[in-house]
N, C-alpha and C positions, 0 to 999 in steps of 0.2 A: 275685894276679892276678884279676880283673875275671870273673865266669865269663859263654860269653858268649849272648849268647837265639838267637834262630831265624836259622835261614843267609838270607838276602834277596837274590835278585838284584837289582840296580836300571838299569833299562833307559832310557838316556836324559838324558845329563849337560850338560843345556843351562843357560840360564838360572837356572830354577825347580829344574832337577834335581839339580845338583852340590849346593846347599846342603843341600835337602834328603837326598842319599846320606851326606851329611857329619853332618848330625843323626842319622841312622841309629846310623852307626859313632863316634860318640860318646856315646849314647845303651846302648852293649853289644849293638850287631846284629852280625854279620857279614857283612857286605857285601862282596858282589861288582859293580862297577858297571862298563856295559857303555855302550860308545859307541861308534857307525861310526865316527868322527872322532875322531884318537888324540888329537890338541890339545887337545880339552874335558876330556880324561880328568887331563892335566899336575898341574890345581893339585890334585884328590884325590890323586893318588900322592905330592905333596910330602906334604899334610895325614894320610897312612898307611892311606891306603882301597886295596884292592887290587882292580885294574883287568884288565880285558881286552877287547880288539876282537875275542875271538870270540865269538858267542851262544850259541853251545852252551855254554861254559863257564858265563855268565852264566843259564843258565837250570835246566839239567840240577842235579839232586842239591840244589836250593833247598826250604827250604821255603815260602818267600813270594816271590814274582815283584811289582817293584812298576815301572808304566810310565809313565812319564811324558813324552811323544813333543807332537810342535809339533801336528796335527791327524789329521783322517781317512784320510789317505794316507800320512802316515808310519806313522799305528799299523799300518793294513792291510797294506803291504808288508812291517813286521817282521813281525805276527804269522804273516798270513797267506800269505805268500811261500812257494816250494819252500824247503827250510829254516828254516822262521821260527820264530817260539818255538813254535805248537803241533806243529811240528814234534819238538821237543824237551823240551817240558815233560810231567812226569810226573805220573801219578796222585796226589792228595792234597794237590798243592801248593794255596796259595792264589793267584792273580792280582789282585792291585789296579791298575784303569786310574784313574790319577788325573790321564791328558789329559783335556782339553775336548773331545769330541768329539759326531755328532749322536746323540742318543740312541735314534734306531733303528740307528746304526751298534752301540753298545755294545749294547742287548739281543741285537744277531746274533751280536759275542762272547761273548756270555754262551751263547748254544746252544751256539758253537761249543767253547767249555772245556768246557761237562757236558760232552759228548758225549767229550771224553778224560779225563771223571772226577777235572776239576781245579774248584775255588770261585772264581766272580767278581764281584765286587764294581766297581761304577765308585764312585772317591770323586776326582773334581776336586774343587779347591781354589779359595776366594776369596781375593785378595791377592795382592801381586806378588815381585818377586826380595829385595826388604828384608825384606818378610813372611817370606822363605821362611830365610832368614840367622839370622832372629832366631826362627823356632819360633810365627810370630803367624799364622801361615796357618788359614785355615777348612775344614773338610772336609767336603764334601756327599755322602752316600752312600746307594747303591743297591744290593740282594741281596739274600741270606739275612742274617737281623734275626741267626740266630746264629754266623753264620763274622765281622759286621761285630764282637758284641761280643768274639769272639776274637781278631783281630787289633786291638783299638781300644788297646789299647796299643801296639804299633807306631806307629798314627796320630798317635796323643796326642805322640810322638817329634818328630814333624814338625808340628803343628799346634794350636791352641792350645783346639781347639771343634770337636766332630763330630756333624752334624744327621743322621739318617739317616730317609730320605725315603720308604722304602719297594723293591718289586721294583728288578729290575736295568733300570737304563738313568733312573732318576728323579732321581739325583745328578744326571745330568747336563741335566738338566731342570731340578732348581735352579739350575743355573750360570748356564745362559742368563737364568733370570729375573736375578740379580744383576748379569751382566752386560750386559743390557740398561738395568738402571738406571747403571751404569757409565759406560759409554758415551752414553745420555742425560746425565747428570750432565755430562760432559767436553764435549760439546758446547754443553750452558746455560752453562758456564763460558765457553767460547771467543768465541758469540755476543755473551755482556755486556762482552767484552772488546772486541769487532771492533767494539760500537756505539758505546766509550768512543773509543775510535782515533776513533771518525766526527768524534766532538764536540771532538775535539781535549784532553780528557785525561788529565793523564800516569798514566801505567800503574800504576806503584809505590803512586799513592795510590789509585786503584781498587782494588788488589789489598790495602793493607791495610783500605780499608772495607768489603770484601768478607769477609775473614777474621774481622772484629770485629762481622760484624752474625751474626743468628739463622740464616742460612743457611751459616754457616760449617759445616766439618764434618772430620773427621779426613784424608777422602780431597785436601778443600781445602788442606790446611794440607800435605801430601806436594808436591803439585802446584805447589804455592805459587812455592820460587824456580823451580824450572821454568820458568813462564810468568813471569816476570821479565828470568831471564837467557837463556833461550830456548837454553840446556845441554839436547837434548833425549836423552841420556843413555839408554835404554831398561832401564826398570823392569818395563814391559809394551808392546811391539813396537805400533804402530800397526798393523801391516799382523796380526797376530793379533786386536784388538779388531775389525778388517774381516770376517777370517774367522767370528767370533764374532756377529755382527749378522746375516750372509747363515745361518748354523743357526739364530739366531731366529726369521727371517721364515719360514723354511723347515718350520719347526716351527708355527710359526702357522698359516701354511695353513692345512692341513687341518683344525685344529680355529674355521676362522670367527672367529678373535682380530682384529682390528681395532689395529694399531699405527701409524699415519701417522707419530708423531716418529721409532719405531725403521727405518722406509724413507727417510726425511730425511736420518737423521743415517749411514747406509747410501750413499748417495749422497756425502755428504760424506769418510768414511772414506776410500771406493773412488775419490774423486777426490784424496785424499793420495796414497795409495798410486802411483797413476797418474802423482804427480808428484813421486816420488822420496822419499818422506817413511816409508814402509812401515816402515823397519829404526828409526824414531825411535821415539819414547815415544808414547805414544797423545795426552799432551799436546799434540805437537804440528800436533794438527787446529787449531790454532788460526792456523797457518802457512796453512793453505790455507784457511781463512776470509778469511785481510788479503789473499791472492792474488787470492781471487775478489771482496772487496769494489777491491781496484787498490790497497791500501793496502801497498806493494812498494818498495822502494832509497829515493828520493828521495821518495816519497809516504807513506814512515813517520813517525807523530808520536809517535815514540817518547821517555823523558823525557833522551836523550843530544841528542836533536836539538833540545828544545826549552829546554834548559836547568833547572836545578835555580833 
């Protein structure tokens, strides 16, 4: 028998979260993985991860607490709620927030764990739900330089590279930088797409000149049938790259950063979203570019309409 390492609760089996609980407890963790929503929980308990929708269970008697929650509002209601995890998290544990959240939200949890004598670490991740399957995720982190090397093997579990950026709340100050080129990226893609529609054409052979020249790149070639078949499958949620844009800007502020493409392409996002496209892949901003060019039903030169 397999002997097995640190007991982990894992807070949040969505998307990104379920694979990741599942590297976990493959990996020799003991995991306890915690979901409000018993449905998410279904396919670990087929895969032998042991599950419960109560949070106390999931958090008490853990040695490693690891969260991975959709944004700022869902971390703050679990944690900070009348029963929430600091409710019930005990002296000594470690807490890893490995959401994307604003990074003055996470330095406030970080006050708020010392202060019940628990280590936190924010380490969000680069990379989407395939990354997360296969172990190829990024991990960007913030805290103490020596709770992040004691847990980096946990990480290493789940991820395939771990940057550590300095105090608490700087992970997630990396994020947003990656993620803003992210999301710039996906929107340079969509634009050269929307101008090619203009010019009448066809798609398929844009996209493989696209892929074959110097500007190709790993995240192109994921995206690829994507924006072919227009399957837009959620890898990573448009309406989260939305959220992720408005803590960039918001982040800038203050510090006099100057980003016109990332308020553009912010506009763009939040006019998907607006028009029902939120719950799709981030890809498909490219939908609500042909929308706003009028390039829609009968106005598409797509290479079905135009023939092969």
């Amino acid at each position: 028998m397999v002997e097995l390492k640190e007991r982990v609760g894992f807070i949040g089996t969505g998307i990104m979260g379920a694979p990741m609980a599942l590297r976990l407890k493959e990996a020799g963790y003991a995991v306890t993985a915690y979901n409000r929503t018993e449905s998410k929980l279904v396919a670990l308990v087929e895969q032998g991860v042991e599950v419960t929708v109560d949070l106390a269970t999931a958090v008490r008697h853990q040695e490693v607490l690891v969260l991975m929650l959709a944004d700022d509002a869902a971390l703050t209601a679990l944690v900070e709620s009348r029963g929430g995890v600091l409710a019930h998290v005990q002296p000594g544990t470690v807490v890893i927030n490995m959401s994307t959240i604003a990074p003055l939200s996470s330095r406030r949890l970080a006050s708020a764990f010392a202060a019940k004598e628990v280590s936190y670490l924010d380490a969000p991740v680069s990379g989407s739900a395939g990354a997360a399957k296969s172990g190829q995720l990024v991990a960007l982190v913030g805290g103490d330089k020596a709770v992040f090397e004691r847990v980096r093997p946990l990480l290493s579990a789940m991820t395939k590279e771990q940057f550590y950026f300095g105090e608490a709340g700087s992970g997630n100050d990396a994020k947003l930088v990656i993620n803003l080129q992210l999301a710039l990226t996906m929107q340079a893609i969509a634009e050269s797409l929307v101008l090619a529609e203009s010019l009448g054409l066809q798609r398929g052979q844009v996209l493989d000149m696209m892929q074959s020249s110097s500007l190709s790149s790993a995240f192109f070639g994921i995206k690829r049938s994507l924006l072919e078949t227009e399957d837009f499958t959620p890898a990573f949620a448009l309406k989260h790259m939305r959220k992720d844009l408005s803590l960039v800007l918001d982040a800038a502020r203050p510090n006099g950063a100057v980003l016109p493409n990332a308020l553009t392409s912010f506009g763009t996002y939040t006019a998907a979203v607006q028009n029902g496209l939120g719950e799709e892949d981030l890809s498909a901003v490219v939908v609500e570019l042909l929308r706003q060019s009028g390039y829609t039903g009968e106005n598409r030169r797509r290479d079905d309409a135009e023939g092969e």
